[in-house]
Jmol script that loads the backbone (N, CA, C; Angstrom):
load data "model"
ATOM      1  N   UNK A   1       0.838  -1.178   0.000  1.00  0.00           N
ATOM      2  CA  UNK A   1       0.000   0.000   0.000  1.00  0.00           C
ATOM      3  C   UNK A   1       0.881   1.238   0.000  1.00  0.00           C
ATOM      4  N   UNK A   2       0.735   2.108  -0.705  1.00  0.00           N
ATOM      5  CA  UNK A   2       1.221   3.478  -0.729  1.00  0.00           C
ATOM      6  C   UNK A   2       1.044   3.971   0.249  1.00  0.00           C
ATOM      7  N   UNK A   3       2.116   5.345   0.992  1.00  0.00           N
ATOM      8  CA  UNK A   3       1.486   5.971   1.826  1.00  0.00           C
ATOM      9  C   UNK A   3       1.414   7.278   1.047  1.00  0.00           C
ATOM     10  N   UNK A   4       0.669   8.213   1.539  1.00  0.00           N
ATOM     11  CA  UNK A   4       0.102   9.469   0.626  1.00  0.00           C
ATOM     12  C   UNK A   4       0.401  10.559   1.839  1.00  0.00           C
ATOM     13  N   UNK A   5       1.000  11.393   1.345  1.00  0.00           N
ATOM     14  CA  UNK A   5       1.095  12.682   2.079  1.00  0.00           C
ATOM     15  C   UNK A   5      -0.056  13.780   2.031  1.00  0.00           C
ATOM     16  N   UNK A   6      -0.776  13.633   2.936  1.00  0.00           N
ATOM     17  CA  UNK A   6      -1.823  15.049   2.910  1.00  0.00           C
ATOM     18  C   UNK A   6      -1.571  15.986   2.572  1.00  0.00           C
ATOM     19  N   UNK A   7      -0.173  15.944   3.746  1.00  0.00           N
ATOM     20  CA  UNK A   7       0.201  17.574   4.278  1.00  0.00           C
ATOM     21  C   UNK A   7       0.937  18.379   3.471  1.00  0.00           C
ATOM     22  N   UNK A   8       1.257  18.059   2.580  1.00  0.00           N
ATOM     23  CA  UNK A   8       2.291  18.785   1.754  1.00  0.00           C
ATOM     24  C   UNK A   8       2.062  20.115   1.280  1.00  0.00           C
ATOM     25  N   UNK A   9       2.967  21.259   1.559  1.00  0.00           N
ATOM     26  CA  UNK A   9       1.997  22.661   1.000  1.00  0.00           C
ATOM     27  C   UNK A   9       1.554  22.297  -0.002  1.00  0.00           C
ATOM     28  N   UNK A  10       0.435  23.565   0.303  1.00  0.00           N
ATOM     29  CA  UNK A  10      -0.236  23.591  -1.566  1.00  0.00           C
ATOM     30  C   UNK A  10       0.398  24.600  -2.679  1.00  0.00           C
ATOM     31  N   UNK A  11       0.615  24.544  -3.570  1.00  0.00           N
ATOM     32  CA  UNK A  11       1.583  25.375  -4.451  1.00  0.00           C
ATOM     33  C   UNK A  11       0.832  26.954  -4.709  1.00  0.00           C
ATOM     34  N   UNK A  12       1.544  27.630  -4.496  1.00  0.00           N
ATOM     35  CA  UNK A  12       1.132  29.283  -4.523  1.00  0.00           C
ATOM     36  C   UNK A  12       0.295  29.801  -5.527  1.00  0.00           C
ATOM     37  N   UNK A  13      -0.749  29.148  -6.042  1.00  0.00           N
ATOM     38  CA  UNK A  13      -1.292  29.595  -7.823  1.00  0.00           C
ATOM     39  C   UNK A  13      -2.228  30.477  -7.596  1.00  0.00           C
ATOM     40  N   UNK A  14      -3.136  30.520  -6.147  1.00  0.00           N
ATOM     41  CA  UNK A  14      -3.861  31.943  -6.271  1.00  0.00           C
ATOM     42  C   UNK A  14      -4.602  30.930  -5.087  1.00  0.00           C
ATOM     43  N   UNK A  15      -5.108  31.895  -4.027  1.00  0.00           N
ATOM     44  CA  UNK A  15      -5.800  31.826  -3.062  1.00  0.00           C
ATOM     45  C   UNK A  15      -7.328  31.483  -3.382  1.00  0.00           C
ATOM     46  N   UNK A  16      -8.158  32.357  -5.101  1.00  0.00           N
ATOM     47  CA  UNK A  16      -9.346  31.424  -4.861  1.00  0.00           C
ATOM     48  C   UNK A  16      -9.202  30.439  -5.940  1.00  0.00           C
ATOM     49  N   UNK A  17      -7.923  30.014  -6.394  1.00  0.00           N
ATOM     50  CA  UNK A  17      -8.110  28.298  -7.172  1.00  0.00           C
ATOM     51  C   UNK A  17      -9.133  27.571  -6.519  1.00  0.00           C
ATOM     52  N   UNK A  18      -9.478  26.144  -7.075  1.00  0.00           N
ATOM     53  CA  UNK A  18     -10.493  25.581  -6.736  1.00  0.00           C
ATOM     54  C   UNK A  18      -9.228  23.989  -6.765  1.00  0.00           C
ATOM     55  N   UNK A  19      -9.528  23.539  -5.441  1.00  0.00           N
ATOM     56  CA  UNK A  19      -8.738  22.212  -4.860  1.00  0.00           C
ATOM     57  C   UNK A  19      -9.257  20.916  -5.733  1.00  0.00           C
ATOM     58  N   UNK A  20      -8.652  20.478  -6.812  1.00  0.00           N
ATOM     59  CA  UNK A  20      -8.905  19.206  -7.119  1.00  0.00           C
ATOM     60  C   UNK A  20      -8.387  17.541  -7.122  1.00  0.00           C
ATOM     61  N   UNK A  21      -8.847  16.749  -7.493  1.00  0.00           N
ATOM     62  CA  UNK A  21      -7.818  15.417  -7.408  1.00  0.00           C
ATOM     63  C   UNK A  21      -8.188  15.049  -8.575  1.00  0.00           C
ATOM     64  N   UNK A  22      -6.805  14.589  -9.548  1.00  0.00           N
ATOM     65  CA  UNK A  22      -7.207  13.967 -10.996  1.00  0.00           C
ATOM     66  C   UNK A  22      -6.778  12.211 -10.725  1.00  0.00           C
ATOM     67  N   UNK A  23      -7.778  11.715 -10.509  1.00  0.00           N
ATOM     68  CA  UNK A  23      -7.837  10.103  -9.816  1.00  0.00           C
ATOM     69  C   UNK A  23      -7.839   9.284 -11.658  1.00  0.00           C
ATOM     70  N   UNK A  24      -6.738   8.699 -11.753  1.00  0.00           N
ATOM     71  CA  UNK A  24      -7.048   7.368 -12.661  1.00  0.00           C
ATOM     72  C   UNK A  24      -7.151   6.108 -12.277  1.00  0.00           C
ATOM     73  N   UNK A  25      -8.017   5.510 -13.010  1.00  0.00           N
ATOM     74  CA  UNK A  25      -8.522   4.341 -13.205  1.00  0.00           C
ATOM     75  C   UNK A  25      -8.112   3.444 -14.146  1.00  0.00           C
ATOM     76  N   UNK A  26      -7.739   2.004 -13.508  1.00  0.00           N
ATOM     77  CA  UNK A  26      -7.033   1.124 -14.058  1.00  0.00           C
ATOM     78  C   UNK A  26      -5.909   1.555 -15.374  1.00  0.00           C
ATOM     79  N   UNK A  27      -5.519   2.621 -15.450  1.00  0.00           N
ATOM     80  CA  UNK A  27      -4.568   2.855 -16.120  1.00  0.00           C
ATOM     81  C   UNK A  27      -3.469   3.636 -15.161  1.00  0.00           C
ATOM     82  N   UNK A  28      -1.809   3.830 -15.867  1.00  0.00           N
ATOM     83  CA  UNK A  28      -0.756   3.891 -14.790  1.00  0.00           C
ATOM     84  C   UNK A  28      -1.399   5.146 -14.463  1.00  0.00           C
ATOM     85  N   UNK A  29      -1.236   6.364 -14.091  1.00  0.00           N
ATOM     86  CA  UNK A  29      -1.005   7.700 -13.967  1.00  0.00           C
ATOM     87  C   UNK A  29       0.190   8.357 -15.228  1.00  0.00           C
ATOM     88  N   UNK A  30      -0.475   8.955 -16.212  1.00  0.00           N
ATOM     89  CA  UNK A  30       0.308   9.411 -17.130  1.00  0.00           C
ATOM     90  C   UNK A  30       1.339  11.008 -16.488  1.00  0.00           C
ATOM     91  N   UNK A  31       2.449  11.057 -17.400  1.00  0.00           N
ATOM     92  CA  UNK A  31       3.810  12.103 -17.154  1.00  0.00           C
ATOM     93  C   UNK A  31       2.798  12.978 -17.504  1.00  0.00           C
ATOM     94  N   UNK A  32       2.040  14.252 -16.793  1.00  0.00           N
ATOM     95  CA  UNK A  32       2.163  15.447 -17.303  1.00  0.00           C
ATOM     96  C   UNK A  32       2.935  16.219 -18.238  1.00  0.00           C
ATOM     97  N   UNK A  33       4.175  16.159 -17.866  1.00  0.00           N
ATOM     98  CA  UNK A  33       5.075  17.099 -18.408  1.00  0.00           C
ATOM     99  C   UNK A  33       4.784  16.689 -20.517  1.00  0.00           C
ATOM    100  N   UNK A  34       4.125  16.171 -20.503  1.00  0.00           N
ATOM    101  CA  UNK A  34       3.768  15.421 -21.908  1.00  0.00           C
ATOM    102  C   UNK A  34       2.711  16.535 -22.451  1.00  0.00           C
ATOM    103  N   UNK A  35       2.368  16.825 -21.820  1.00  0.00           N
ATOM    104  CA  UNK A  35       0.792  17.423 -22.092  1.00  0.00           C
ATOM    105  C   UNK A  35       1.113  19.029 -21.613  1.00  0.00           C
ATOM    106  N   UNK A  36       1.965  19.570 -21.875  1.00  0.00           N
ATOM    107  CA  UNK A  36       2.230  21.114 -21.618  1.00  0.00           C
ATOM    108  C   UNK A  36       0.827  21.931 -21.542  1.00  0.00           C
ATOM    109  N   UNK A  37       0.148  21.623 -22.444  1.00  0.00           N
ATOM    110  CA  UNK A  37      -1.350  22.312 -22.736  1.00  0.00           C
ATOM    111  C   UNK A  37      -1.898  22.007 -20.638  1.00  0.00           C
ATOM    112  N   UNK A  38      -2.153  21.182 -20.468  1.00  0.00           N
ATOM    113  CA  UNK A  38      -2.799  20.544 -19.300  1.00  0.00           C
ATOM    114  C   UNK A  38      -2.044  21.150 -18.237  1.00  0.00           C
ATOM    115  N   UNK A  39      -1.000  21.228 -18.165  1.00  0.00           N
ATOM    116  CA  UNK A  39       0.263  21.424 -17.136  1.00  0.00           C
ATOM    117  C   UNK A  39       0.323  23.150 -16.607  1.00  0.00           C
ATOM    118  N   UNK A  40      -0.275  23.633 -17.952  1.00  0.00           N
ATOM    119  CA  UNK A  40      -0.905  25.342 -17.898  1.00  0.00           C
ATOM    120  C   UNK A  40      -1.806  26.165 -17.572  1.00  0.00           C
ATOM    121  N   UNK A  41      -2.906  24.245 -16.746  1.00  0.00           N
ATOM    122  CA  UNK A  41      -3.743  25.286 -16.254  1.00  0.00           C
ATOM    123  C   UNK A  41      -3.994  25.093 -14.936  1.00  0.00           C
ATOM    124  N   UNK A  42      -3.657  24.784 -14.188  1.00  0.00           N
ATOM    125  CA  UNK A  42      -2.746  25.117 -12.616  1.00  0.00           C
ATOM    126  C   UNK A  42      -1.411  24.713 -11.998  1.00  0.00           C
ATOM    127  N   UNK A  43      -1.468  24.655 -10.621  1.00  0.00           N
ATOM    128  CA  UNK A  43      -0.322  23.865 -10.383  1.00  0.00           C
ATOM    129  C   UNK A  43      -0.888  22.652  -9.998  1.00  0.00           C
ATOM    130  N   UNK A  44       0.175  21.771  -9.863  1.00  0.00           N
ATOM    131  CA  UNK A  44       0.082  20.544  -9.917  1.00  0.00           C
ATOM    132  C   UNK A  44       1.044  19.483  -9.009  1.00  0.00           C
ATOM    133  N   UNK A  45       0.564  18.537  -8.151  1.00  0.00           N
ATOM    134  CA  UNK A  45       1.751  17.296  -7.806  1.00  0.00           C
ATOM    135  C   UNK A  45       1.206  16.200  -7.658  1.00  0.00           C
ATOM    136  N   UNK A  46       2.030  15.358  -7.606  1.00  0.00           N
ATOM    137  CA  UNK A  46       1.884  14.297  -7.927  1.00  0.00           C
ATOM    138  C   UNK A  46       1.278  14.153  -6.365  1.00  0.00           C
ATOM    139  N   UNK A  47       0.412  12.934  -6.319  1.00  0.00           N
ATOM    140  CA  UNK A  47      -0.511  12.879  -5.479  1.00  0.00           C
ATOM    141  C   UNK A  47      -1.139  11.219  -5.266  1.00  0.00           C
ATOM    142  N   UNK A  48      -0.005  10.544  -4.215  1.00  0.00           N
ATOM    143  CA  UNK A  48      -0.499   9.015  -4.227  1.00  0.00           C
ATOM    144  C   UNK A  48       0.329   8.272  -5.816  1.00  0.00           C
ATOM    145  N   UNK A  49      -0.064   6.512  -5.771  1.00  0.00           N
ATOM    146  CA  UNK A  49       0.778   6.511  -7.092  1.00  0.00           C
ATOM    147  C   UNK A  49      -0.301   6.535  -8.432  1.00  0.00           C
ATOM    148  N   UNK A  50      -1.503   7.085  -8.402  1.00  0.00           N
ATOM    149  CA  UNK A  50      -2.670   7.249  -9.699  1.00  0.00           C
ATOM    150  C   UNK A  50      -3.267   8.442  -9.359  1.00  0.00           C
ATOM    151  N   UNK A  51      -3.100   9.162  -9.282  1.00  0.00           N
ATOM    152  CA  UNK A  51      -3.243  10.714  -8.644  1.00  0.00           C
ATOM    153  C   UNK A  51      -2.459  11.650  -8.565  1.00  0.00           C
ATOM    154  N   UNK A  52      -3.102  13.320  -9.037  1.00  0.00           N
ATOM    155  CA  UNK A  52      -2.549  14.218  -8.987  1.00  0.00           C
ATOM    156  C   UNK A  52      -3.596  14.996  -8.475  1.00  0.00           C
ATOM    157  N   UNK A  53      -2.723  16.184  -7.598  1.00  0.00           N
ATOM    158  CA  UNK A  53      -3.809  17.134  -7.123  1.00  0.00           C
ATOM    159  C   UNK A  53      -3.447  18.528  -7.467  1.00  0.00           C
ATOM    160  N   UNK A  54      -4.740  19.261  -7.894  1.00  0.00           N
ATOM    161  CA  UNK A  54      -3.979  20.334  -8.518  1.00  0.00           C
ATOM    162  C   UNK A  54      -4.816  21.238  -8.372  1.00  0.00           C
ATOM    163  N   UNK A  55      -4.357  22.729  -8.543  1.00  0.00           N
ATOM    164  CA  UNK A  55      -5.178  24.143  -8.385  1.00  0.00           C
ATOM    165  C   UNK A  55      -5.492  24.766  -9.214  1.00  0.00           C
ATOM    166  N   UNK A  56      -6.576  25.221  -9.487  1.00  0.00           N
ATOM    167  CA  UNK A  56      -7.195  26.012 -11.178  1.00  0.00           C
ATOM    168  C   UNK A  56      -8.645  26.476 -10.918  1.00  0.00           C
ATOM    169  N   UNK A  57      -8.846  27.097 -12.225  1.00  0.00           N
ATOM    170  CA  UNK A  57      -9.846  27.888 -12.111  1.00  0.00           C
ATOM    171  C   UNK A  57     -10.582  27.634 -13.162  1.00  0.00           C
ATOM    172  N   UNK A  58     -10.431  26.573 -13.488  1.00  0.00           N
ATOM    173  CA  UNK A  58     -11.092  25.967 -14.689  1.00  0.00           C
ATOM    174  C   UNK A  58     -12.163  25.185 -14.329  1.00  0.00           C
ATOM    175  N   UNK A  59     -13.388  24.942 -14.874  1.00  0.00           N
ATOM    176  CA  UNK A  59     -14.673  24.184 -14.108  1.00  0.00           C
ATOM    177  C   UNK A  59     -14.085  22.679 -14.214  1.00  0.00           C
ATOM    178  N   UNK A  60     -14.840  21.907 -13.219  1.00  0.00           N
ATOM    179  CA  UNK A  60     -14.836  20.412 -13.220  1.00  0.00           C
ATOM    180  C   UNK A  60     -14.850  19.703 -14.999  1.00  0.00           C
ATOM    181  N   UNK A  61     -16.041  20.143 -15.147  1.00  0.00           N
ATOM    182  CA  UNK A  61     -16.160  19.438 -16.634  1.00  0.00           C
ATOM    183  C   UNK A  61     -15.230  20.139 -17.635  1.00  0.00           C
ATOM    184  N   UNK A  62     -15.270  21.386 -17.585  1.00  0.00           N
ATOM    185  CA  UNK A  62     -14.446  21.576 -18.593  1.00  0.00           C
ATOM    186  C   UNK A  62     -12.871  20.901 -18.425  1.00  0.00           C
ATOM    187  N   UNK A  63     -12.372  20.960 -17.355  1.00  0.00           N
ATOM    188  CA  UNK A  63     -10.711  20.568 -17.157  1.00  0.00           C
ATOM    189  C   UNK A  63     -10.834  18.711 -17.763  1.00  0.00           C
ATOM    190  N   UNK A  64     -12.433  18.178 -17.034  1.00  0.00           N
ATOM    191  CA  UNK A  64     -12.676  16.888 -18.092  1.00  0.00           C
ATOM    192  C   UNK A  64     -12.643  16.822 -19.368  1.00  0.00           C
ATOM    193  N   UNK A  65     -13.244  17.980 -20.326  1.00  0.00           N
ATOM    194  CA  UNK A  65     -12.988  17.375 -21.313  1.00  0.00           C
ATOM    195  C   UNK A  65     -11.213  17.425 -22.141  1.00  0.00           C
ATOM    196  N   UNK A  66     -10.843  18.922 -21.259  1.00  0.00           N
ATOM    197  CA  UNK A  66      -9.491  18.938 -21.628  1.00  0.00           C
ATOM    198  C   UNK A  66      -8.497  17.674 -21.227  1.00  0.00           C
ATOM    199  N   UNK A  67      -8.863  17.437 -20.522  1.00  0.00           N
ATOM    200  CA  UNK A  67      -7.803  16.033 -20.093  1.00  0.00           C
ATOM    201  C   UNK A  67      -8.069  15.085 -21.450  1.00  0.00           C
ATOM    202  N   UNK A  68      -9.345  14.926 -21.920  1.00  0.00           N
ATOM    203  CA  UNK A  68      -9.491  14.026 -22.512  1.00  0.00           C
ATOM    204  C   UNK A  68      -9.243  14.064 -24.003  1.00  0.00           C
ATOM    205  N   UNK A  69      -9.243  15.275 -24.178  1.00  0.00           N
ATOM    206  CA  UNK A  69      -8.785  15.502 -25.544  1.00  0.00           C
ATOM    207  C   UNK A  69      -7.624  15.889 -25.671  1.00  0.00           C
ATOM    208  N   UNK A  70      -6.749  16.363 -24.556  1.00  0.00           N
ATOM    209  CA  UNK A  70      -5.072  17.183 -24.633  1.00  0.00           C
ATOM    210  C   UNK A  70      -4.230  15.220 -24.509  1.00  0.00           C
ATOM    211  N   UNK A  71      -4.882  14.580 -23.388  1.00  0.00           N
ATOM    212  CA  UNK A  71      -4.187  13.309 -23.241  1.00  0.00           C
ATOM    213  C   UNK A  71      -4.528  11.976 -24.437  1.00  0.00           C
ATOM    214  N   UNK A  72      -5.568  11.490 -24.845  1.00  0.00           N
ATOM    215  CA  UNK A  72      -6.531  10.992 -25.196  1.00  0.00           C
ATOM    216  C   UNK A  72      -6.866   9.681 -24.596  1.00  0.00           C
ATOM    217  N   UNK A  73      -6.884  10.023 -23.430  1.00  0.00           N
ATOM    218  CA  UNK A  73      -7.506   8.849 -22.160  1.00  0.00           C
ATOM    219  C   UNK A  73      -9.120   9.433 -22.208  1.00  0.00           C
ATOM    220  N   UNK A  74      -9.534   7.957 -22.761  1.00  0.00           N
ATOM    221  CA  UNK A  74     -11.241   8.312 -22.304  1.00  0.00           C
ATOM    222  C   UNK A  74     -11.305   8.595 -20.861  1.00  0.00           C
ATOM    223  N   UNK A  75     -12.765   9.102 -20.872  1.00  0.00           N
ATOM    224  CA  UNK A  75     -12.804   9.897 -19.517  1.00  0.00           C
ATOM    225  C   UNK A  75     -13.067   8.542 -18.304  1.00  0.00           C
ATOM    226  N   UNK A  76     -13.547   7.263 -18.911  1.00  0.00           N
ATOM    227  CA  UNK A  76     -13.868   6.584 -17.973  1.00  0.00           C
ATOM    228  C   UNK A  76     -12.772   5.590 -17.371  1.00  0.00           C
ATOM    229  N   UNK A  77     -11.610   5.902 -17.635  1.00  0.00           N
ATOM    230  CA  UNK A  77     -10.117   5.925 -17.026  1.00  0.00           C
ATOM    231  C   UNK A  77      -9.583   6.801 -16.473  1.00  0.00           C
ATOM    232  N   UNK A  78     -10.707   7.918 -15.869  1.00  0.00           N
ATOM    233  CA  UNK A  78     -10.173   8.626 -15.250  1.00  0.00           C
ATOM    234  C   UNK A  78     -11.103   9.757 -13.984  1.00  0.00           C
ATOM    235  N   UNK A  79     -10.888   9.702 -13.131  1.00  0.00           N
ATOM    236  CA  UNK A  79     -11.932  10.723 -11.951  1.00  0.00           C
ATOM    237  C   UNK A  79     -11.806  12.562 -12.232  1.00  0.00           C
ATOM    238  N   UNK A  80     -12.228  12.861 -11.943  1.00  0.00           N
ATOM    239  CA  UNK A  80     -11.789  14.630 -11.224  1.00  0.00           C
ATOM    240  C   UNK A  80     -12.893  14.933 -10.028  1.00  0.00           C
ATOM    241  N   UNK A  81     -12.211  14.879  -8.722  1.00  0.00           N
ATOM    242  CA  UNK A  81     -12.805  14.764  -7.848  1.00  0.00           C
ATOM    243  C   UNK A  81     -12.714  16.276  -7.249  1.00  0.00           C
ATOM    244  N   UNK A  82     -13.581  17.048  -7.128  1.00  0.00           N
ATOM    245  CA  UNK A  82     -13.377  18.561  -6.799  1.00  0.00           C
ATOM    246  C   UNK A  82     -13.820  18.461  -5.377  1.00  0.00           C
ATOM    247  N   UNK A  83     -12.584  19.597  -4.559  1.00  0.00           N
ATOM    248  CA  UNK A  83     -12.904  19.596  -3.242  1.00  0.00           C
ATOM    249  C   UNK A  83     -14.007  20.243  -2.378  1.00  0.00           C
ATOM    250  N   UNK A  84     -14.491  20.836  -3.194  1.00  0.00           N
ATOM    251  CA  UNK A  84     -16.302  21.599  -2.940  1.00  0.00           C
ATOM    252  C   UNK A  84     -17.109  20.988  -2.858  1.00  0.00           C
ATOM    253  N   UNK A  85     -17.080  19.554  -3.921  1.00  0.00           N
ATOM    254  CA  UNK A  85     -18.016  18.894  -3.639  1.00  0.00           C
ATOM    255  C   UNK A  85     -18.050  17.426  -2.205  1.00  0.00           C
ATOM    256  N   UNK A  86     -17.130  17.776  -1.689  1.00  0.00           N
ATOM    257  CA  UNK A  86     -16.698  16.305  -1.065  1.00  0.00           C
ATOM    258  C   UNK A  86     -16.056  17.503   0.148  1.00  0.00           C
ATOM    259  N   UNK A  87     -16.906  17.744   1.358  1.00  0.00           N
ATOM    260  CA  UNK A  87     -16.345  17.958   2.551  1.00  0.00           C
ATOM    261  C   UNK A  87     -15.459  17.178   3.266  1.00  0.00           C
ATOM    262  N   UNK A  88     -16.174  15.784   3.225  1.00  0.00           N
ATOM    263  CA  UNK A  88     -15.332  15.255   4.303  1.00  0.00           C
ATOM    264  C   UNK A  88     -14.557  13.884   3.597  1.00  0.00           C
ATOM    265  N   UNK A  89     -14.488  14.268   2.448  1.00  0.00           N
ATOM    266  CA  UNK A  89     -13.474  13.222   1.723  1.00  0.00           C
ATOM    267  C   UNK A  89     -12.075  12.608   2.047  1.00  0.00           C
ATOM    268  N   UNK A  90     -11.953  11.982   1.504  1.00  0.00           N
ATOM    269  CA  UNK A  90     -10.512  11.464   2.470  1.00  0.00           C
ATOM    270  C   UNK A  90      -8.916  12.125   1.370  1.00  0.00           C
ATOM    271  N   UNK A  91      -9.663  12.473   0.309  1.00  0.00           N
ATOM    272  CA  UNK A  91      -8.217  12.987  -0.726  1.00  0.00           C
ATOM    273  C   UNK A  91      -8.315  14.277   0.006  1.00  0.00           C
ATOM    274  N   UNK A  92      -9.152  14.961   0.717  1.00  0.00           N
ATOM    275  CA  UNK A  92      -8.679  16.377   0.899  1.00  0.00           C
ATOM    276  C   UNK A  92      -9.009  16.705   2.286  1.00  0.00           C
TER     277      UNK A  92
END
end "model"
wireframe off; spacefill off
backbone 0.3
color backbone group
């Protein structure tokens, strides 16, 4: 089992970003740094070993469909779990 760091600061991108987790499914966790387009629209870390968590101001669905068309991982290999919607979640 992985252990996952909560605590880790969160990266400086703007106080009202919106807290997300980009969770994949049965596929590895793909290199960002691949996808420059994606990588531009917050910050980002690596987060667990199929997870990234990241800050933006981009809506839920829309950053979905960008993942899916900048990477071309269908969407159902992949979560975006936003921290607004999930108080007492365990990614945040």
């Amino acid at each position: 089992m992985a252990v996952r760091n909560y605590f880790q600061l969160r990266p400086a991108f703007n106080d009202d970003a919106s807290d997300f987790v980009l969770h994949f499914i049965d596929i590895p966790r793909p290199d960002l740094k691949a996808f420059p387009r994606v990588t531009k629209l917050g910050d980002w870390m690596a987060y667990g070993d199929t997870d990234y968590r990241f800050w933006s101001h981009i809506s839920k669905a829309d950053f979905t469909a960008v993942i899916a068309k900048e990477t071309g991982i269908d969407p159902s290999h992949f979560e975006v779990v936003d921290g607004q919607d999930y108080e007492d979640y365990a990614y945040f």
